[in-house]
C-alpha positions in Angstrom: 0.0 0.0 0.0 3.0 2.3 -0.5 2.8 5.5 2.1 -0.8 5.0 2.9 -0.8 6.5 6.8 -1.8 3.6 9.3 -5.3 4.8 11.3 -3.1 5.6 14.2 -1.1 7.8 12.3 -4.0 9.8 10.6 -5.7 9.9 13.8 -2.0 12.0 15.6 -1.9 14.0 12.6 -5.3 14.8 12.8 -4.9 16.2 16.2 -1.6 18.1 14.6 -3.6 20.0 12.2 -6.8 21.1 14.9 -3.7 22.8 17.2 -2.1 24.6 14.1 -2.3 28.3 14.6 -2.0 28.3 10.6 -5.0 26.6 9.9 -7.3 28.3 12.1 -10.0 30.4 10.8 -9.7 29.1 7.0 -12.8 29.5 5.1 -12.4 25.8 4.0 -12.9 22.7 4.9 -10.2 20.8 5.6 -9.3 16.7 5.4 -6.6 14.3 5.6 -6.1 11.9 2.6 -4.9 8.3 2.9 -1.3 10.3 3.3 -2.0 12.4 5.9 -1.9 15.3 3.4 -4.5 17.9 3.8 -7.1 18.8 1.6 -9.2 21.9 1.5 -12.2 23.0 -0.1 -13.8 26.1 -0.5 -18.0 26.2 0.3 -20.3 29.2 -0.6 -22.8 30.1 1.3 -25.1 28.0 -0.9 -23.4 25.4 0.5 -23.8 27.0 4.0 -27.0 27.7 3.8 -28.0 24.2 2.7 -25.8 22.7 5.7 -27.8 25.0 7.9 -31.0 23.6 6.9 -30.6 19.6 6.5 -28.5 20.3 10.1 -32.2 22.2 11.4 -34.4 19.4 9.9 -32.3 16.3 11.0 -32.2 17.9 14.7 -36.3 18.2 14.7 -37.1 15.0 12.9 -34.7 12.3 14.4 -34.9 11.2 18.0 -32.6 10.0 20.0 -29.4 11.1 18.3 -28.0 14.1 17.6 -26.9 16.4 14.2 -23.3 17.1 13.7 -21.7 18.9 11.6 -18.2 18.9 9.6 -17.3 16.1 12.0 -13.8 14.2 12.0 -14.0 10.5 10.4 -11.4 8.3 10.6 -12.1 6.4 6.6 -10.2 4.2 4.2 -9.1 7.0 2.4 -8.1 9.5 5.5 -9.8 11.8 7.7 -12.9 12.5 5.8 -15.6 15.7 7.6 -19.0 15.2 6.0 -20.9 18.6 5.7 -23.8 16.7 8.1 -23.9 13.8 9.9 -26.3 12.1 12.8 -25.3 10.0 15.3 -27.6 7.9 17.7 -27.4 8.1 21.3 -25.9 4.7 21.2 -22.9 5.9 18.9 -22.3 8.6 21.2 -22.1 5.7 24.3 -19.7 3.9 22.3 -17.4 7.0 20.7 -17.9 9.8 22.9 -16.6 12.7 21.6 -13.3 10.9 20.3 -11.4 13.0 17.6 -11.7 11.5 14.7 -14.1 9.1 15.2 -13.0 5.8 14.4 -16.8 5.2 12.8 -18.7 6.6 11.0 -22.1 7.8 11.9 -25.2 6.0 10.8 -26.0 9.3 8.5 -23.3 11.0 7.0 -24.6 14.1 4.4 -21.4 15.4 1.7 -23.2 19.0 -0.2 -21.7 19.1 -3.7 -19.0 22.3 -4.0 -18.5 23.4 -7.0 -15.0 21.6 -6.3 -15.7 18.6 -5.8 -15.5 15.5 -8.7 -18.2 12.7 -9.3 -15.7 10.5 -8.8 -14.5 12.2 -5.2 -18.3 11.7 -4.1 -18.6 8.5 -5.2 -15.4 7.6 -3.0 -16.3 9.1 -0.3 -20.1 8.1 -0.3 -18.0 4.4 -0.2 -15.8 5.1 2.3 -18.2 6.4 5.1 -20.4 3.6 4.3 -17.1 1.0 4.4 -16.7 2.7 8.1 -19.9 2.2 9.1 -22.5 5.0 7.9 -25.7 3.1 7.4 -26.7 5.8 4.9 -24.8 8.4 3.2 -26.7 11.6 1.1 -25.6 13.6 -1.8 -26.7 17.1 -1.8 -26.7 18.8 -4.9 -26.4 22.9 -4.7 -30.4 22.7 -6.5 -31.7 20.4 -3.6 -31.9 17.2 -5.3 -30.9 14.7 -3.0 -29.4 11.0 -3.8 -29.6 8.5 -1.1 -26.7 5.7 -0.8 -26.6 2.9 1.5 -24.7 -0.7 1.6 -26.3 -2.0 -1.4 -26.2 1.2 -3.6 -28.3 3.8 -4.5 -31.8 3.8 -3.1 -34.8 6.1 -4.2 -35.7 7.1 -0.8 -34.3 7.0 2.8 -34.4 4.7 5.2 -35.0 7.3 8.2 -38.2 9.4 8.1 -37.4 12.4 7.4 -39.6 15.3 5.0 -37.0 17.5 4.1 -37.6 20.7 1.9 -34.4 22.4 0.4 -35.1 25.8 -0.5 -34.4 26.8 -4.1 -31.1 28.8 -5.1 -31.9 32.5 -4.3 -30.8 34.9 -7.4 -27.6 36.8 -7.4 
């Protein structure tokens, strides 16, 4: 596997980059790849707005857990922060607030930037389900939503949830 970082080693570095002084304040968002390099990615406030939102409607319509958001996951392919993600109370009793989590959440939400590749969401939409996500959601900047889970793409979600995107506001 070449110079692929062991978890361990993704997990110190991790903890490197949250105490750099350089990196704080960044208007990106920032991962670790399978090398422990970071990666950053710029969001609009689009983006933000739409993160606001499925962040608002997952914290009203699903019990027993609670919304997160750009949290620290320890994947296959680095330290990966999904724009939202939910975690049931039993997750919490297991993980705590370790940084990153060894697991994935059981939702994990990635909002398409305008720099992000089909290719990148398809990896990581397969990585936070390989670590444990039981469903993972695409967000488009429109609204349309794609649902993912173990078995592929599904046309609907598993978790009862009515969520209404609002529409892109004109510049």
């Amino acid at each position: 596997m070449g110079n692929v970082a062991t978890p361990e080693a993704l997990a110190f570095r991790w903890t490197e980059v949250m105490r750099d002084p350089g990196l704080r304040d960044l208007p990106y968002k920032i991962e670790l790849n399978a090398w422990g390099k970071i990666e950053m990615s710029p969001a609009s406030n689009r983006h933000a707005r739409l993160q606001g939102r499925i962040a608002g409607e997952f914290s009203r319509q699903l019990p027993g857990g609670e919304v997160l958001t750009e949290v620290a996951i320890l994947t296959d392919i680095g330290v990966r922060v999904p724009d939202v993600a939910w975690a049931s109370g039993d997750f919490f009793r297991i993980h705590g607030e370790t940084t990153p989590y060894p697991r994935a959440p059981e939702l994990c939400v990635e909002i398409v930037s305008a720099s992000n590749t089909d290719a990148e969401l398809q990896e990581k939409t397969r990585a936070y389900l390989a670590a444990g996500a039981q469903e993972v959601w695409v967000v488009a900047e429109s609204g349309a939503v794609r649902y993912f889970d173990a078995t592929g793409e599904r046309s609907a979600s598993r978790y009862a949830i009515a969520l209404s995107l609002p529409a892109p506001l004109k510049e």
